[in-house]
Rosetta silent file (secondary structure, phi, psi, omega in degrees, C-alpha in Angstrom):
SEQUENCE: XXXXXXXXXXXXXXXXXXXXXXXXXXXXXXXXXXXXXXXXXXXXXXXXXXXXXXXXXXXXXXXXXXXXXXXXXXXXXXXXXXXXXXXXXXXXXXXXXXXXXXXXXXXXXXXXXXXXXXXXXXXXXXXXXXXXXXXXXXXXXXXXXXXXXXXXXXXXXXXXXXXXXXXXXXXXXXXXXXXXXXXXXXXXXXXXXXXXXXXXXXXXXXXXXXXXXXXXXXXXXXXXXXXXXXXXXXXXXXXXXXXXXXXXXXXXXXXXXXXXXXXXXXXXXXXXXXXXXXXXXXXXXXXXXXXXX
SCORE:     score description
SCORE:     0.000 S_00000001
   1 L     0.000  128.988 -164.441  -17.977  -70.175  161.448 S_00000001
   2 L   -91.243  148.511  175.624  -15.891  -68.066  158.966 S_00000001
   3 L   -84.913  126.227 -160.497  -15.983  -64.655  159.197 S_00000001
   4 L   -99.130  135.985  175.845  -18.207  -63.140  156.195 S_00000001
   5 L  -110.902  165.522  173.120  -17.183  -59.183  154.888 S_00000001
   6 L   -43.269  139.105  174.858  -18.628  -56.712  153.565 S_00000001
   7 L   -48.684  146.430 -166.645  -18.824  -56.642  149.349 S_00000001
   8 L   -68.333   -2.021  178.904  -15.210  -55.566  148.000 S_00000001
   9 L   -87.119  -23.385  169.168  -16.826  -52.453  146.629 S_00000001
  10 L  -120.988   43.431  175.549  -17.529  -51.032  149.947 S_00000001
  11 L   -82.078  144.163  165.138  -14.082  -51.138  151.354 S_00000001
  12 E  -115.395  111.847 -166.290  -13.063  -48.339  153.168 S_00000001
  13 L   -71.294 -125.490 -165.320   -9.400  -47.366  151.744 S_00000001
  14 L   -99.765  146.167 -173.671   -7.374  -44.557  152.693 S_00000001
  15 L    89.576   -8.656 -118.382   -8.940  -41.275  154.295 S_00000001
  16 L    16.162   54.007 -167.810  -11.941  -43.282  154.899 S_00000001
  17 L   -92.954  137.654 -172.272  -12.947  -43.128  151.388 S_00000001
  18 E   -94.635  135.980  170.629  -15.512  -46.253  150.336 S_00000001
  19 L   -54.288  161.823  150.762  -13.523  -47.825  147.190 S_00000001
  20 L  -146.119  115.612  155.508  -15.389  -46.931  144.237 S_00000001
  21 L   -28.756  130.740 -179.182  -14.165  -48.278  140.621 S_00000001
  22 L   101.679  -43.995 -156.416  -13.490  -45.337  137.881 S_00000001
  23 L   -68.400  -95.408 -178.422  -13.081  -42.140  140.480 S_00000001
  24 L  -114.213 -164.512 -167.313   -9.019  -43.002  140.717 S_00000001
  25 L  -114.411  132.251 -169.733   -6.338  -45.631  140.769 S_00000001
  26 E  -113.301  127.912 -171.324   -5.992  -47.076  144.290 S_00000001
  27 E   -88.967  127.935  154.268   -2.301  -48.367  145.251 S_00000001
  28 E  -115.344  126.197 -126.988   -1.308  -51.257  147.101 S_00000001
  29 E   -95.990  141.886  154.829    1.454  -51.171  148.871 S_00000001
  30 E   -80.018  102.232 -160.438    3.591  -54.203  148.927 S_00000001
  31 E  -108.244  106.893 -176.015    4.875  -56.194  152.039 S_00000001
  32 E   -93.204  130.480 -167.770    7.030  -58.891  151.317 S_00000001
  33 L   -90.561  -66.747 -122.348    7.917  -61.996  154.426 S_00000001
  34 L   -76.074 -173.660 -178.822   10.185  -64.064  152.531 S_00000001
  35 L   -85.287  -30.242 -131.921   14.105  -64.212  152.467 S_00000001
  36 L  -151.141   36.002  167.628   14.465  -64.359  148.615 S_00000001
  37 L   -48.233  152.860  163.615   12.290  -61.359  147.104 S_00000001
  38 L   -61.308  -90.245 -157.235   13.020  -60.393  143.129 S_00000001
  39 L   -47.279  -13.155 -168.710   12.865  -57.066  144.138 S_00000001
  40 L    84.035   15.478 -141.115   15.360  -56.909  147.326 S_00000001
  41 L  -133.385   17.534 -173.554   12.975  -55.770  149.401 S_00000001
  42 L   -63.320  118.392 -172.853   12.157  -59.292  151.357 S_00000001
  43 L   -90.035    1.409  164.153   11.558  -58.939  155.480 S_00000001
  44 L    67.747   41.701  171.516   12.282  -62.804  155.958 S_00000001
  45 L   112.335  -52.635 -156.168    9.641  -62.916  158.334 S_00000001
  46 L   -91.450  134.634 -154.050   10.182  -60.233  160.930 S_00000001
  47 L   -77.320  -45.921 -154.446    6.586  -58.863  162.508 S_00000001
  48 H   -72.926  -53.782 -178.463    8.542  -55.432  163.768 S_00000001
  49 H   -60.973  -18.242  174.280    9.825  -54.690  160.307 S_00000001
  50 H   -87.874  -37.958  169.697    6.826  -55.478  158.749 S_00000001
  51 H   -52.891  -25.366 -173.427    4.457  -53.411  161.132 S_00000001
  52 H   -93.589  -45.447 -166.231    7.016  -50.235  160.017 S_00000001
  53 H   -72.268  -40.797  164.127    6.984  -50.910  157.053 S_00000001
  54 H   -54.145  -28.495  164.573    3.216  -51.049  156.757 S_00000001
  55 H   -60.782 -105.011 -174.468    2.933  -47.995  158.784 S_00000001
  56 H    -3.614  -66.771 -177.716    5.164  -45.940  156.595 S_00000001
  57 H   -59.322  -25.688  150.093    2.744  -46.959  153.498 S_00000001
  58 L   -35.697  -63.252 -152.093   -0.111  -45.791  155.556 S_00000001
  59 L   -94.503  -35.227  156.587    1.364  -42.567  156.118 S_00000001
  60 L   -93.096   14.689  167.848    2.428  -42.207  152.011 S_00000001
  61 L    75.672   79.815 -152.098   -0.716  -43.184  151.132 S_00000001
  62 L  -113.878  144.416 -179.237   -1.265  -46.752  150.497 S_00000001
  63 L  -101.236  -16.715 -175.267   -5.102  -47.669  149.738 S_00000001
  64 E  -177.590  160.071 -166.311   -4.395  -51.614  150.859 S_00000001
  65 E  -113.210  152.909  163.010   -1.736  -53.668  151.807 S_00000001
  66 E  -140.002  126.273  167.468   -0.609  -57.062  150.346 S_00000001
  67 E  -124.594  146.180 -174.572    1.317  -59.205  152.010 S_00000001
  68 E  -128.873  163.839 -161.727    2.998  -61.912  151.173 S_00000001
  69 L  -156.352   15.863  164.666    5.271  -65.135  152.327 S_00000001
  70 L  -118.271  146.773  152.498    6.001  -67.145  149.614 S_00000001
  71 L  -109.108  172.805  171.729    7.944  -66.006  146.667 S_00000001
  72 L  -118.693   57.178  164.305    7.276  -66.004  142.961 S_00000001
  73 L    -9.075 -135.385   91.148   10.760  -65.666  141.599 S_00000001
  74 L   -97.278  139.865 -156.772   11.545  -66.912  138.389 S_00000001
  75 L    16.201   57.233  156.995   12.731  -70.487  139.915 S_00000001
  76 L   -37.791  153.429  163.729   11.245  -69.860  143.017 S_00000001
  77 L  -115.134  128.918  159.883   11.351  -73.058  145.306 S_00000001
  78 L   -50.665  139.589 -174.089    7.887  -73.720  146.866 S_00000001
  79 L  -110.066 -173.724 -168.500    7.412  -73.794  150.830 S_00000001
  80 L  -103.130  141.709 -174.743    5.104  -75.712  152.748 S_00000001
  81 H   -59.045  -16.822 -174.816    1.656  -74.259  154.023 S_00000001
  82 H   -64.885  -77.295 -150.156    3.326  -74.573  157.494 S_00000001
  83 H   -75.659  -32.100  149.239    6.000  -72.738  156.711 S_00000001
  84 H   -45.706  -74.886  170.376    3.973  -69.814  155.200 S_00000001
  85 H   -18.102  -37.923 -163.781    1.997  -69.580  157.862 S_00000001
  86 H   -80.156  -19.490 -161.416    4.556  -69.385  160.172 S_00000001
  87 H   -76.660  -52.350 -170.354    5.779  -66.468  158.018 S_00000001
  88 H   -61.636  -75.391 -142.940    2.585  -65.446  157.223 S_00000001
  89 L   -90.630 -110.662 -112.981   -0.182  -64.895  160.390 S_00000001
  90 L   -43.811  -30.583  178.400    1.992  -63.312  163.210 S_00000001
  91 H   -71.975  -48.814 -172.849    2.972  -60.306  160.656 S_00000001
  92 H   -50.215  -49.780 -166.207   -0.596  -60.222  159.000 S_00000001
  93 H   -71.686  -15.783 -173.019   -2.382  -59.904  162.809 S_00000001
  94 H   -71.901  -61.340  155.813    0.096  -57.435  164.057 S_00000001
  95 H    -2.165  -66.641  175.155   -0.632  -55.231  160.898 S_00000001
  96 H   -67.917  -20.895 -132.134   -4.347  -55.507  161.123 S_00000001
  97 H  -121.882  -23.079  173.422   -4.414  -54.601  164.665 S_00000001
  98 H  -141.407   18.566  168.370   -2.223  -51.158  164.174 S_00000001
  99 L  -118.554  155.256  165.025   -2.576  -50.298  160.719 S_00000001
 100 L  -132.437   94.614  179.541   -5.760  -48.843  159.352 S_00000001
 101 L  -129.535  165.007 -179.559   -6.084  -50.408  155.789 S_00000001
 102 E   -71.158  154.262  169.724   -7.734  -53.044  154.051 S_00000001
 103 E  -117.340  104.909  156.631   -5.229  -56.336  154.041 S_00000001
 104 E  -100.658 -176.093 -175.435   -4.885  -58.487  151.266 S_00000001
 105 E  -113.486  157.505  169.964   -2.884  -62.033  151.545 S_00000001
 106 E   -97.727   93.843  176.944   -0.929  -63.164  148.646 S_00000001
 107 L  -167.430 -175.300 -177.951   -0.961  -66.291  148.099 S_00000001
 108 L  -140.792   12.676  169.942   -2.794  -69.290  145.598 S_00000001
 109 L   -90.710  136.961 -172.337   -2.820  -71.917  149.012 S_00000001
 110 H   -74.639  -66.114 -169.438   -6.645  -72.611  149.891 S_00000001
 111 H   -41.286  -14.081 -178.948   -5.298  -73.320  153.357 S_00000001
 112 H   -98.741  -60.286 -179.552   -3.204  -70.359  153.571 S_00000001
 113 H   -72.834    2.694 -167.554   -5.689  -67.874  152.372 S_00000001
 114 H   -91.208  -57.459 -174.128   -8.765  -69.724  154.727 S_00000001
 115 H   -50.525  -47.789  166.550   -6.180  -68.878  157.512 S_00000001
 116 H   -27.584  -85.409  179.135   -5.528  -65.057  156.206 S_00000001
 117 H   -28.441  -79.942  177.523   -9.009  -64.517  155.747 S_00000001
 118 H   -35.055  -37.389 -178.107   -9.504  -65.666  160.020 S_00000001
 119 L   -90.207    1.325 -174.830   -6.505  -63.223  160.753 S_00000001
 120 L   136.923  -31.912 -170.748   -7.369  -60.206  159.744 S_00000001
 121 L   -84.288  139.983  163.228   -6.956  -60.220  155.744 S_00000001
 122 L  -103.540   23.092  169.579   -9.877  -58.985  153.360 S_00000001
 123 E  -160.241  149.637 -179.303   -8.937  -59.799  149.851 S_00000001
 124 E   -93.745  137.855  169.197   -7.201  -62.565  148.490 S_00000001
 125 E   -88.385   64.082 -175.840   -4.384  -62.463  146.148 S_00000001
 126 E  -106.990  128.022 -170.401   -3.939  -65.168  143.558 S_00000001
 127 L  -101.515   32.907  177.932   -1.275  -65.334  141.287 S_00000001
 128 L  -140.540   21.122  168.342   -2.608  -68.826  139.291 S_00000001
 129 L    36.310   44.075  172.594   -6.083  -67.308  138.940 S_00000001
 130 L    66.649   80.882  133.161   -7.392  -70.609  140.524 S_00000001
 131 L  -150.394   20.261  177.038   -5.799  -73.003  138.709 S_00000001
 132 L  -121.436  -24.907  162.608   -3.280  -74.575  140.745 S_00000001
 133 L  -137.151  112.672 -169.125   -5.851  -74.735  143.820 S_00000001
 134 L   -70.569  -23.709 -173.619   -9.488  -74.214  142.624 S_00000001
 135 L   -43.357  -44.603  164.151  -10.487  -74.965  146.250 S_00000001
 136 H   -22.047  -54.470 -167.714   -9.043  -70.895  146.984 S_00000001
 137 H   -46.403  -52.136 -150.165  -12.647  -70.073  144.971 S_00000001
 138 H   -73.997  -47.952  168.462  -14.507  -71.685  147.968 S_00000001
 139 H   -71.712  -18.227  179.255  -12.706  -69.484  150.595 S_00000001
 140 L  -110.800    8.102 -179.323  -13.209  -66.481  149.349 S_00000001
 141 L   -84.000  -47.173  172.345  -16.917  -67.670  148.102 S_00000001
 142 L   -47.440  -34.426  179.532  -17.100  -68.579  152.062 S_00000001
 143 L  -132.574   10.484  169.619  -16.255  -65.589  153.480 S_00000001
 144 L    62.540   45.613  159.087  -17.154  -62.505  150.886 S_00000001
 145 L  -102.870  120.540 -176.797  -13.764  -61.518  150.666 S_00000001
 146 E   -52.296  175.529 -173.383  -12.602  -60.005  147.543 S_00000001
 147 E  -158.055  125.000 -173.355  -10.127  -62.031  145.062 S_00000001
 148 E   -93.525  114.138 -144.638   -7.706  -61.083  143.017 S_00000001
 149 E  -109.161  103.991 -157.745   -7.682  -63.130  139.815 S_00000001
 150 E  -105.043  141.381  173.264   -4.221  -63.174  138.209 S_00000001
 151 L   -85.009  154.681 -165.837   -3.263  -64.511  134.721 S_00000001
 152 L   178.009  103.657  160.348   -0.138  -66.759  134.727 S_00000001
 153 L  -113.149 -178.001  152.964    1.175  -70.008  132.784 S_00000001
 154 L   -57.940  103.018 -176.844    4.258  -72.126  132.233 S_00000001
 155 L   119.714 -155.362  176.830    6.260  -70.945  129.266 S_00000001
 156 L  -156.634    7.234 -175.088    5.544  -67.968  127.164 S_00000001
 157 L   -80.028  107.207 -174.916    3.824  -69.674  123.867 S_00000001
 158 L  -126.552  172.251 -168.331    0.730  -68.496  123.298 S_00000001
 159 L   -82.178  -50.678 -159.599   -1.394  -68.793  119.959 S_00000001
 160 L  -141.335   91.089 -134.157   -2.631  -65.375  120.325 S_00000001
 161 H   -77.405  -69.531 -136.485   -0.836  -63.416  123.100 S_00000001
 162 H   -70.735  -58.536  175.669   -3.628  -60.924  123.785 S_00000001
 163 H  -102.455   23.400  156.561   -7.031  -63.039  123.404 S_00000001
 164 H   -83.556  -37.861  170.456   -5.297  -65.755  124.819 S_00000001
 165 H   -61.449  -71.933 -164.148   -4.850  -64.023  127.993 S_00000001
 166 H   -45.436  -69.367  178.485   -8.455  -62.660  127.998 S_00000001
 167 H   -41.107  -24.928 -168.340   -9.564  -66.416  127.307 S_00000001
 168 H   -83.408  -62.429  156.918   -7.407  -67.657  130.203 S_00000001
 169 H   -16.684  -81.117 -142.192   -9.169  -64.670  132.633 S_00000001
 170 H   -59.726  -56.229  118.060  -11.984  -65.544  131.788 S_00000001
 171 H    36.161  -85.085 -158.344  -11.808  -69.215  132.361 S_00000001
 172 H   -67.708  -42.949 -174.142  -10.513  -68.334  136.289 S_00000001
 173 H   -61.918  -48.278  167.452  -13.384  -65.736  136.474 S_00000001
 174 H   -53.972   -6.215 -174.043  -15.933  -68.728  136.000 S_00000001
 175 H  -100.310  -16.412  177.021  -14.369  -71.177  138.211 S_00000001
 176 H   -80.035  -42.158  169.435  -14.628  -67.982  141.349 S_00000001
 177 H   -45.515  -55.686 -176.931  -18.535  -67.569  139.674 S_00000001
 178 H   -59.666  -52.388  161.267  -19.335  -71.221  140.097 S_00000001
 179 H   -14.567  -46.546 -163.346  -17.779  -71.242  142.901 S_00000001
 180 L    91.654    9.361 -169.307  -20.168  -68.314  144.525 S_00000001
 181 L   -76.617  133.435  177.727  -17.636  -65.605  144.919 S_00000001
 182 L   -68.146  145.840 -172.063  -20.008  -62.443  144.112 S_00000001
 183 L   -71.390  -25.488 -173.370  -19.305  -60.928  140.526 S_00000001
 184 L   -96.410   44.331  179.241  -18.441  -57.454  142.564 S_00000001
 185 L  -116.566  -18.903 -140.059  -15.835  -59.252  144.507 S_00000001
 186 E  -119.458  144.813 -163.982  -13.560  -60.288  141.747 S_00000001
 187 E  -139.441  134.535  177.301  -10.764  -57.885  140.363 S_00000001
 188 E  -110.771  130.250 -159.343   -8.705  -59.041  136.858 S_00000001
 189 E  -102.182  103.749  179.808   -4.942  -59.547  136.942 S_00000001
 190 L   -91.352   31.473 -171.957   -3.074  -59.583  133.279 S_00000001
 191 L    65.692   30.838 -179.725    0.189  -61.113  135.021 S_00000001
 192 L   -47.307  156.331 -166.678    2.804  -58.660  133.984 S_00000001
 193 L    32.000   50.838  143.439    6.269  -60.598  134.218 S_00000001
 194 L  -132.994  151.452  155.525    4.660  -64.196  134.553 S_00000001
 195 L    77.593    9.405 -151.513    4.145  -66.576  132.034 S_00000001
 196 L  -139.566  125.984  170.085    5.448  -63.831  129.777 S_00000001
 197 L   -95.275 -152.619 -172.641    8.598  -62.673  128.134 S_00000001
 198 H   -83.118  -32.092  167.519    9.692  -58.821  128.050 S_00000001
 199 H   -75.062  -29.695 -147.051    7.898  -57.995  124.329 S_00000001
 200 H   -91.873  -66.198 -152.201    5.060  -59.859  125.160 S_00000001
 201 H   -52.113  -62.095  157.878    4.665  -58.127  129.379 S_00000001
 202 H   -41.591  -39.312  158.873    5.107  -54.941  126.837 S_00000001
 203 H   -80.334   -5.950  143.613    2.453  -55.360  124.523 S_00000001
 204 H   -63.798  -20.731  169.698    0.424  -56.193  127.371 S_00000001
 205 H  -119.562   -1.813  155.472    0.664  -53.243  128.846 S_00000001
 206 H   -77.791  -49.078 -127.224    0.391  -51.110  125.358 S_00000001
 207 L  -109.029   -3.713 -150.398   -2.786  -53.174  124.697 S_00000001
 208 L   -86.212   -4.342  161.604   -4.280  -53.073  128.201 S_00000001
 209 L   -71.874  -17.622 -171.783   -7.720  -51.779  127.366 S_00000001
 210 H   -47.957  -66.293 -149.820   -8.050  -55.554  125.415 S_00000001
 211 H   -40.674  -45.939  171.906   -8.548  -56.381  129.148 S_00000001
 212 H   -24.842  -58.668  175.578  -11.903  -54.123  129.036 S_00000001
 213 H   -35.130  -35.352  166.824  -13.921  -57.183  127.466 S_00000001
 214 H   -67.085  -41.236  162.757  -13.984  -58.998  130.563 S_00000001
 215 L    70.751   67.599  161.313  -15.758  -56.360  132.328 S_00000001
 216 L  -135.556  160.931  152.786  -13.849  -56.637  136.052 S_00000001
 217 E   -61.331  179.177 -154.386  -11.675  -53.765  137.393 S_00000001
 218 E  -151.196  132.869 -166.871   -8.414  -54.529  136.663 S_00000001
 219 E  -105.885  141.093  178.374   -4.942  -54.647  139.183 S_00000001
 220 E  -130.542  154.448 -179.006   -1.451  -54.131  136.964 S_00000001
 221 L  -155.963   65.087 -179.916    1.774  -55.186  139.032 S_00000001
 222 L  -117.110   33.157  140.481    5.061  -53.888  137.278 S_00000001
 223 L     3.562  109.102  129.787    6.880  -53.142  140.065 S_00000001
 224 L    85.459  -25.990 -175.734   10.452  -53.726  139.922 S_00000001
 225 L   -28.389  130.660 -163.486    9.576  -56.188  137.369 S_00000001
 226 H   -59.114  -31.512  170.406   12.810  -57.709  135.560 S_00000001
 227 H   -28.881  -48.375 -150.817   11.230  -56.364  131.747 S_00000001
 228 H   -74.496  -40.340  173.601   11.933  -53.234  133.559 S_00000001
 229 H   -59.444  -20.633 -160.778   15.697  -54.299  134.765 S_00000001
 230 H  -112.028  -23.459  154.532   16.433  -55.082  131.219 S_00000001
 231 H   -42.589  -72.171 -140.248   15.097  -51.646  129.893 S_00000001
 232 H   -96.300   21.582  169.449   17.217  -49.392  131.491 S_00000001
 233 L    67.632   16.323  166.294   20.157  -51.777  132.669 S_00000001
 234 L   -96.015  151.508 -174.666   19.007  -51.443  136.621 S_00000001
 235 L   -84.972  179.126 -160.405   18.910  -53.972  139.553 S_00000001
 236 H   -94.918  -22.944  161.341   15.399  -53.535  140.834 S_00000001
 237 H   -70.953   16.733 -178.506   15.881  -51.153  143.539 S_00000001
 238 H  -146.189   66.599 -178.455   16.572  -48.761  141.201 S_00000001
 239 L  -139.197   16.764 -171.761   13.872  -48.928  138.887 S_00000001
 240 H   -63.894   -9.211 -171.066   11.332  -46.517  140.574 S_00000001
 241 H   -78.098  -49.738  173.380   11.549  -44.109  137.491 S_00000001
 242 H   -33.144  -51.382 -171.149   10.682  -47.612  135.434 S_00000001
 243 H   -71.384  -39.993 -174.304    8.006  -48.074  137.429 S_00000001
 244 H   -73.626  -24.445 -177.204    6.757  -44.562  137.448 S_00000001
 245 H   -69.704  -70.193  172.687    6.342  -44.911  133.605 S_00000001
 246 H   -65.720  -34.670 -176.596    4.083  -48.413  133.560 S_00000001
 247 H   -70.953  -24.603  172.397    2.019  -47.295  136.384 S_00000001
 248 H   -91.777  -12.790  167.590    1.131  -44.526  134.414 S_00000001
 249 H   -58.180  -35.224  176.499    0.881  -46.096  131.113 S_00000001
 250 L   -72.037   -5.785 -175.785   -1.539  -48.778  133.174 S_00000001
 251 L   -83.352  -58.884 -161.401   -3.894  -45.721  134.496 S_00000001
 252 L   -71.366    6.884 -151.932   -4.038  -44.714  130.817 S_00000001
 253 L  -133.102   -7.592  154.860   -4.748  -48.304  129.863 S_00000001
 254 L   117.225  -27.472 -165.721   -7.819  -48.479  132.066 S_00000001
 255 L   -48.827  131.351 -148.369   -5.963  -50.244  134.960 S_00000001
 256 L  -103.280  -43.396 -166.471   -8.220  -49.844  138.336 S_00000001
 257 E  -149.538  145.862  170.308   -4.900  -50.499  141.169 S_00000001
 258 E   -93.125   84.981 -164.259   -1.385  -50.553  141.217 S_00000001
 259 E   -96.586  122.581 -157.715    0.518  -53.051  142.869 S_00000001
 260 E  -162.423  149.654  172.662    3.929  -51.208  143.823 S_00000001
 261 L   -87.727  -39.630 -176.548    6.870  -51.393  146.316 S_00000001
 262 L   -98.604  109.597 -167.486    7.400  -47.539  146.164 S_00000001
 263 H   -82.167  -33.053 -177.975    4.177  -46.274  147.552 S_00000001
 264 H   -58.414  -65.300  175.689    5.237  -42.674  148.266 S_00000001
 265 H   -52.629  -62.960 -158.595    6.243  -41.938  144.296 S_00000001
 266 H   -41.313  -55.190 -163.749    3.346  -44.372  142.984 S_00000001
 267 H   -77.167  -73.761 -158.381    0.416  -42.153  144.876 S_00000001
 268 H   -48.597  -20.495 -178.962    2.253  -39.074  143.230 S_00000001
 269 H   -86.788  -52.978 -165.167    2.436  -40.678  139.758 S_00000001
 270 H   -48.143  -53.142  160.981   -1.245  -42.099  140.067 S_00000001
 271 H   -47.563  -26.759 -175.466   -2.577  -38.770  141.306 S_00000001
 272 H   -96.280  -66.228 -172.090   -1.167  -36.653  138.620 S_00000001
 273 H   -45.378  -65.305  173.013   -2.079  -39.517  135.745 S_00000001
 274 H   -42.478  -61.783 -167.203   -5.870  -39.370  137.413 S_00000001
 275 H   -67.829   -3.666 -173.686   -6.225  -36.111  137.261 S_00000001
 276 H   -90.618  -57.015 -146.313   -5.054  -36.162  133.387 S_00000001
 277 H   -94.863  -17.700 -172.845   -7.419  -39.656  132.535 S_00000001
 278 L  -118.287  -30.090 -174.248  -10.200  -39.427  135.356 S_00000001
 279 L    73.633   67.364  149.464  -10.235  -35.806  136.141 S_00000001
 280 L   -64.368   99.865  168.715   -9.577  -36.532  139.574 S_00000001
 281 L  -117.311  178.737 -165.938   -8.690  -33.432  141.801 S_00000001
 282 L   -72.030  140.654  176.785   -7.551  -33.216  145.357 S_00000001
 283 L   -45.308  145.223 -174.763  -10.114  -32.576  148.424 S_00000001
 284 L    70.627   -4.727 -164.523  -10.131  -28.439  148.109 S_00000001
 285 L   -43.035  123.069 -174.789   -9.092  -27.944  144.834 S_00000001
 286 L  -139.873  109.486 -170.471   -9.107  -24.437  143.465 S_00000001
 287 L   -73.519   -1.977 -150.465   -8.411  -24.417  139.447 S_00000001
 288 L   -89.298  -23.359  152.099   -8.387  -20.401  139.703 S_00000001
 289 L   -62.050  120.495 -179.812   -4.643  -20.944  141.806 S_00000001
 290 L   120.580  -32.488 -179.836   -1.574  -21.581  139.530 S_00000001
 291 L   -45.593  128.973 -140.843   -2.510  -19.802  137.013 S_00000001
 292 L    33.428   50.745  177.065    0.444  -18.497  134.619 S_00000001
 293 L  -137.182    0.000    0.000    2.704  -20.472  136.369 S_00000001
């Protein structure tokens, strides 16, 4: 019998705060298994480094974790559900068991995320927005686990970049509706750096209210993202400045979550954007301190 959760709306993030859509921008911290990350920043696997590392984002204020055990390069080679797995569960259960955040799994394998889901993870991560295995809808329709709906094609040609995308969403959001995945389960992805070249992942993220139309919260993931290496002439561990710049252009662009490697700057960029775009302040807040400073 699959284990059924709670709606994705009553997650309890960081602090013990119940998510709520609108208030702020909630980060999720990235944990990457494989050998052959973009970003550099791949644990190959190992449960101890990943349990630290997940700790650490705990402790710099991570709202959820996503981990993942495949990568999605550019010319990535695909693995075997096996071989995720093996990559995959022993890091996910050690995590849930001594961190205390929501977990999502990364992945677009039904069989991989049915497995997640059983270990410990409560939101699904899909970077083909159901379209490479629609079956994925069914697992997280099965077990009330949110799902993360990401846009993503072959190529970069589009007709229409912008309500091409939107059309493409929308599409994935009906095959998780049909499906039975609850409408407040489903979160919209617009695929920065996939399916996309560096003007178009930019006008995607000037444009990111377009996204509004769909009417889901909405996850941006420009992380380390190569657009960003080709900006400012940095390998990807040295893009956190890059990064601080698109997370906040996606807060001001409506953007719900953050998908980020550097969790520590990212909650300092988000908070400080939020408190500009949401009027977010900090538990205690006293505006009558600071003043003429």
């Amino acid at each position: 019998m699959p284990q059924v959760h709670t709606p994705i709306t009553s997650l309890t993030v960081a602090n013990g705060e119940t998510l709520t859509w609108g208030v702020r921008t909630y980060v999720m911290g990235i944990i990457n298994l494989t050998p052959d990350s973009f970003s550099g920043d791949g644990l190959g696997g190992d449960v101890a480094l990943a349990v630290e590392q997940a700790l650490r984002f705990q402790e710099d204020g991570a709202d959820i974790l996503d981990i993942g055990a495949e990568s999605t390069r550019p010319g990535f080679e695909q693995v075997s559900v096996e071989e995720e797995l093996k990559r995959l569960i022993p890091a996910l259960e050690a995590i849930a068991s001594k961190v205390n955040l929501p977990v999502s799994v990364d992945t677009y394998k039904a069989a991989v995320a049915r497995r997640a889901v059983d270990a410990g993870a409560i939101i699904i991560n899909n970077i083909w927005g159901l379209k490479a295995e629609p079956d994925l809808a069914r697992v997280a329709a099965d077990t009330g686990v949110g799902l993360v709906l990401m846009h993503n094609q072959k190529g970069t040609e589009y007709a229409n970049l912008l309500p091409d995308l939107v059309s493409s969403l929308k599409i994935s959001v009906e095959i998780a509706l049909q499906a039975g995945v609850p409408q407040e389960n489903i979160i919209v992805d617009p695929g920065f750096g996939f399916g996309k070249n560096p003007d178009q992942n930019l006008e995607i993220l000037n444009q990111l209210k377009f996204l509004q139309e769909i009417g889901y919260p909405v996850l941006t993931g420009t992380s380390r993202k190569s657009t960003l290496g080709l900006l400012l002439d940095l390998p990807a561990d040295q893009q956190v400045e890059g990064t601080a710049a698109t997370v906040a252009l996606s807060i001001v662009g409506g953007a719900d979550m953050v998908r980020v490697h550097d969790v520590k700057e990212m909650v300092r960029v988000c908070r400080v954007t939020d408190a500009v775009v949401r009027g977010w302040r900090p538990h205690g807040w006293n505006s009558d301190k600071g003043t003429g400073s």
